[in-house]
C-alpha positions as CSV (number, residue, x, y, z in Angstrom):
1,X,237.4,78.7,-163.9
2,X,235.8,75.8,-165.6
3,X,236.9,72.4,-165.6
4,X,234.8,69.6,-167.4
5,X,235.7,66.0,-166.7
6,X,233.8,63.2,-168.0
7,X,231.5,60.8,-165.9
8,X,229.0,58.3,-167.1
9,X,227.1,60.0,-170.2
10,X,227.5,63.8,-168.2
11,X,229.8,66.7,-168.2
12,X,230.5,66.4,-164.3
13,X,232.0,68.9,-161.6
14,X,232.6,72.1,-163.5
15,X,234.1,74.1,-160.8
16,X,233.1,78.1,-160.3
17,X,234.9,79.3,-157.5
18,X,234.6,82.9,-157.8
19,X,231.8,83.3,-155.4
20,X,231.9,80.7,-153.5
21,X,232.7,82.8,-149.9
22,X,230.2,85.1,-150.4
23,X,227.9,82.3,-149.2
24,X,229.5,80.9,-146.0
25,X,227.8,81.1,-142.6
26,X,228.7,83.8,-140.3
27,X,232.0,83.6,-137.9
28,X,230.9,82.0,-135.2
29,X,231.3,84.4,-131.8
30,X,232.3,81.8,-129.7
31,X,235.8,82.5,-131.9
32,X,236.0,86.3,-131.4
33,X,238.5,88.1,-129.2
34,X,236.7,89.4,-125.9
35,X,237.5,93.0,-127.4
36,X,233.9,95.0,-128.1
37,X,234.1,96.1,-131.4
38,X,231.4,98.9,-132.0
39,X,228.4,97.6,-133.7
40,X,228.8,100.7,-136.4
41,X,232.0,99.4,-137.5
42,X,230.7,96.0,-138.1
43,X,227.9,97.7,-139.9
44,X,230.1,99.6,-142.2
45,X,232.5,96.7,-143.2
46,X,229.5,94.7,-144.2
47,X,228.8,98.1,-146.0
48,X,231.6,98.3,-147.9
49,X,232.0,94.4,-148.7
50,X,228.8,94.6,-150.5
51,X,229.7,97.8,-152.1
52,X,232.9,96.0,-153.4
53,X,234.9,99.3,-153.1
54,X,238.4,98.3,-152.2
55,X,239.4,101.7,-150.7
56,X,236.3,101.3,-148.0
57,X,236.6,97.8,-147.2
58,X,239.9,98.3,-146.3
59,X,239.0,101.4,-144.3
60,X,236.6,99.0,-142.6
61,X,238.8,96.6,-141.9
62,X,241.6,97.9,-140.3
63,X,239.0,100.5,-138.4
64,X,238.1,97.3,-136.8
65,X,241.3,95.8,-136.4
66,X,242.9,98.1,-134.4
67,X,240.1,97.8,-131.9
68,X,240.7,94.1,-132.2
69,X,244.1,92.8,-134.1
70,X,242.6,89.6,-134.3
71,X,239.0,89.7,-135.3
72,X,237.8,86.9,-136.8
73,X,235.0,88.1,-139.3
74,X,237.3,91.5,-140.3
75,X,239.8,89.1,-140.8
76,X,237.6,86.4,-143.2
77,X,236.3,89.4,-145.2
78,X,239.3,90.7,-146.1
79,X,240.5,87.3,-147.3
80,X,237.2,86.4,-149.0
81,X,237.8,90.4,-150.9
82,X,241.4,89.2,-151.5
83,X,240.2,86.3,-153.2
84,X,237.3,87.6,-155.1
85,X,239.9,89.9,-156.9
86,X,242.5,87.0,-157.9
87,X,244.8,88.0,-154.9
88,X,245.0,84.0,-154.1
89,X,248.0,84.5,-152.3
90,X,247.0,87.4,-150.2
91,X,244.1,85.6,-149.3
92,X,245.8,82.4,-148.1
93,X,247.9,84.7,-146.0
94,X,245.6,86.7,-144.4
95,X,243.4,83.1,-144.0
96,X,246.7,81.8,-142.4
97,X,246.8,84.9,-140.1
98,X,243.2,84.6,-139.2
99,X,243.9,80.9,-138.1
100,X,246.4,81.2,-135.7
101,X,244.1,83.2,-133.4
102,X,241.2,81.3,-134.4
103,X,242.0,77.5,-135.4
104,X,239.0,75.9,-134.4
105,X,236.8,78.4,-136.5
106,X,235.4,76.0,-139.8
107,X,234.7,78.7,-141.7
108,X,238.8,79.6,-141.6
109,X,239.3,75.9,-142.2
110,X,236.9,75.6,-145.0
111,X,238.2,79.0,-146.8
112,X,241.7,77.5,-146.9
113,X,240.2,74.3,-148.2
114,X,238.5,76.3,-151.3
115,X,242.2,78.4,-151.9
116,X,243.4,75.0,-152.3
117,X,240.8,73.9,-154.5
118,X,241.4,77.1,-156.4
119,X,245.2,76.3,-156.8
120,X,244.4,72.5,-158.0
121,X,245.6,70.9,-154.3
122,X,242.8,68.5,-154.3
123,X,243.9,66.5,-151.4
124,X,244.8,69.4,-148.9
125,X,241.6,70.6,-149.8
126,X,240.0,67.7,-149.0
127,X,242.0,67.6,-145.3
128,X,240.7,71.1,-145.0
129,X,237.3,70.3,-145.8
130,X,237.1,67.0,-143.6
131,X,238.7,69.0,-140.7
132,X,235.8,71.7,-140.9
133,X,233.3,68.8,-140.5
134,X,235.4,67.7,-137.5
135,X,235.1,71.3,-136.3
136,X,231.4,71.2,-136.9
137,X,229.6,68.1,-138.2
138,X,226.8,69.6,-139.8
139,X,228.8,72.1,-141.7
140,X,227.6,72.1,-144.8
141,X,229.5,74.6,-147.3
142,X,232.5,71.7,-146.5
143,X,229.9,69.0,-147.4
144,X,228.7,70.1,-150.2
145,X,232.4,70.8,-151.7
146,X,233.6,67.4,-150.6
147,X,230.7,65.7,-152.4
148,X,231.9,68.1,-155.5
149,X,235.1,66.6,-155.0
150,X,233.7,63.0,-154.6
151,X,232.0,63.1,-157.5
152,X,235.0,64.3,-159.8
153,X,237.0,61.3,-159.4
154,X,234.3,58.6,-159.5
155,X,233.0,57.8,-155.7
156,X,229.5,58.6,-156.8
157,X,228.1,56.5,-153.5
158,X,230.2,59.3,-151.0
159,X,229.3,62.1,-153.4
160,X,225.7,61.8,-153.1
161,X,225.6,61.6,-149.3
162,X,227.7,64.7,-148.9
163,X,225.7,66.9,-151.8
164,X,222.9,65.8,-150.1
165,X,223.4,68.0,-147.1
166,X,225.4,70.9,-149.1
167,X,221.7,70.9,-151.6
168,X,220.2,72.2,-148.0
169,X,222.1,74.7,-148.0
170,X,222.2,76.2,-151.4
171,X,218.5,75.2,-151.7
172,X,216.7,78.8,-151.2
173,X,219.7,80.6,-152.4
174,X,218.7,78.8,-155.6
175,X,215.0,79.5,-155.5
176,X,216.0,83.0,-155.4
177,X,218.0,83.2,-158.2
178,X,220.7,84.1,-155.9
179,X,224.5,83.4,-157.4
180,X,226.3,80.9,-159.3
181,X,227.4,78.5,-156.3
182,X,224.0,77.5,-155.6
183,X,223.5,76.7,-159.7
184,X,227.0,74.9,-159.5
185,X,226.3,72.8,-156.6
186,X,222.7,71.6,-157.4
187,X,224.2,70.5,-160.5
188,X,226.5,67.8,-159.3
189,X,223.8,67.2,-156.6
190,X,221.5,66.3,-159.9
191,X,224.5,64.2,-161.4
192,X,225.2,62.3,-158.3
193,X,221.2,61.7,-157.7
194,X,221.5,60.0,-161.4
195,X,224.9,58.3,-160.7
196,X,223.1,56.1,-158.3
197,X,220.1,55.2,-160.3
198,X,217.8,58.2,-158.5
199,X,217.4,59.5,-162.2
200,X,213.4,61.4,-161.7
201,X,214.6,63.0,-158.4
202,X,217.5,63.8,-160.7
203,X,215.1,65.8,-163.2
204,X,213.4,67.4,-159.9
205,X,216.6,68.9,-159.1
206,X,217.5,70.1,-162.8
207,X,213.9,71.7,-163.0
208,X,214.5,73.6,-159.9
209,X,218.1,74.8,-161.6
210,X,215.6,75.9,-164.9
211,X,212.9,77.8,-162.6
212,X,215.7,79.9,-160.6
213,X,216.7,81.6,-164.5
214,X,220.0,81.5,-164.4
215,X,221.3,79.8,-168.2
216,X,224.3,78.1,-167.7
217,X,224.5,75.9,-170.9
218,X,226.7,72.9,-169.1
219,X,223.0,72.7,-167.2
220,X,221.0,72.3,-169.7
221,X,223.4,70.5,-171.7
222,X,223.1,67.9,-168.8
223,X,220.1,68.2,-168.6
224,X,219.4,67.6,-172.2
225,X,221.8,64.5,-171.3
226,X,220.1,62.9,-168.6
227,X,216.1,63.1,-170.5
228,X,217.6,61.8,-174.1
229,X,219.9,58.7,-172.6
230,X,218.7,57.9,-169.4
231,X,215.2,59.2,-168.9
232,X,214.1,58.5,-172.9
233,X,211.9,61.9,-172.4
234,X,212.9,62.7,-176.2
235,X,209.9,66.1,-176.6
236,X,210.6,67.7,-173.1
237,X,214.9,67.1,-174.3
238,X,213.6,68.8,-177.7
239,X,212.8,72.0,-175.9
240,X,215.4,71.8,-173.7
241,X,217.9,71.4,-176.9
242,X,216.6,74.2,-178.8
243,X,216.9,77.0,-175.7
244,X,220.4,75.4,-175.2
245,X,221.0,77.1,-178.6
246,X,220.6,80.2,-178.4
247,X,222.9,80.4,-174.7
248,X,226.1,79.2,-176.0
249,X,228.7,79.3,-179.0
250,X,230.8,76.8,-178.0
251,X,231.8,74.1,-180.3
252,X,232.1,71.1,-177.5
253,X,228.6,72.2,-176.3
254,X,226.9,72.7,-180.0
255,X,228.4,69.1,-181.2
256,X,226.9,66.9,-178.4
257,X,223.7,69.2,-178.9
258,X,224.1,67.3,-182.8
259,X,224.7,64.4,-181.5
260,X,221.8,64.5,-178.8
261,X,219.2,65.6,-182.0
262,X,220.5,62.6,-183.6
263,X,219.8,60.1,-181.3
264,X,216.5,61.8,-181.0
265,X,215.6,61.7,-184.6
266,X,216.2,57.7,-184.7
């Protein structure tokens, strides 16, 4: 889901939730149940999550459940699998369920922030995303999503100190070419760094998005942006305008590629 909102001269804050769980750090085993749960059973949920087969994760998850009914990870994996197949309200619930026994966990309380974000409840997920960080101050998945959110409607200042801290934690994810999240947040990390006037750390950032090969044409497209009418860096836009060609049909993308050639030709 893809939601483009203008800011400055940039196509700002397209969010990509899809696999944005995937990425969260591990529940926290201060939060677990005292039950053991057999490392084997932990090994083949984590298994079958990466496997994506339905029928085996939830195999795994209720093999582990019914050692331990309220087992935090199990429980978070079936809600991020519930949510990485569109089942948004079977995610929330299970999420929901998972809290109760575990309240104080901020990766429940973040998850529930980014079901709200997925249903368009901006300011619940921004509670849920604040409350995380109360949880856990460094927590960065909430930082990064908050400065995300920040940055959508216009606090540029707020966005840039929270995608500060989120851009450490997508940083190696992106070097490895691993995912979209990591390419979504650097992004608006990139747009907030040239909101506030840091406009060649700004280019940095974009460079590093180019070098992990991943071709999302908002990217370059704001890329191509920031070098023709900010950075005036007209031959490195050039090459930037001509890949951006051949990634994308779209009309909105291929008419401020027009418009970007003109202002170049001038």
């Amino acid at each position: 889901m893809k939601v483009f909102v203008s800011f400055s001269l940039f196509i700002v804050c397209f969010f990509y939730f899809p696999l944005a769980w995937s990425q969260f750090e591990e529940p926290q085993k201060a939060h677990s149940a005292p039950v053991k749960v057999p490392e084997e059973k932990l090994d083949r949920l984590k298994e079958a999550m990466g496997s994506g087969d339905e029928k085996q994760v939830i195999s795994a998850v209720a093999a582990i459940l019914s050692d331990d009914s309220n087992h935090l990870e199990a429980l978070n994996d079936l809600a991020v699998f519930h949510f990485l197949k569109g089942r948004v309200g079977l995610s929330k619930i299970v999420i929901n369920r998972a809290l109760v026994a575990h309240p104080k966990s901020p990766v429940l309380v973040h998850n529930l922030g980014v079901i709200y974000l997925k249903e368009g409840k901006y300011r619940k997920a921004v509670y849920q995303f604040k409350k995380a960080l109360s949880l856990k101050e460094k927590f960065r998945p909430s930082q990064a999503y908050l400065g995300v959110i920040y940055l959508k409607y216009g606090g540029s200042k707020k966005a840039l100190q929270f995608l500060q801290e989120g851009y450490k934690w997508i940083k190696s994810d992106l070097r490895r070419g691993k995912g979209d999240i990591p390419v979504f947040l650097a992004n608006n990390y990139a747009l907030a760094l040239a909101a506030n006037g840091e406009k060649q750390k700004a280019e940095e950032i974009f460079e590093k998005i180019l070098d992990s090969e991943i071709r999302d044409p908002k990217v370059y497209l704001n890329y191509a942006i920031l070098l023709v009418e900010v950075l005036n860096k007209k031959d490195k836009a050039v090459k930037i305008l001509s890949k951006l060609k051949f990634l994308t049909e779209d009309v909105n993308i291929l008419r401020k590629v027009n418009q970007l050639e003109g202002k170049i030709g001038e």
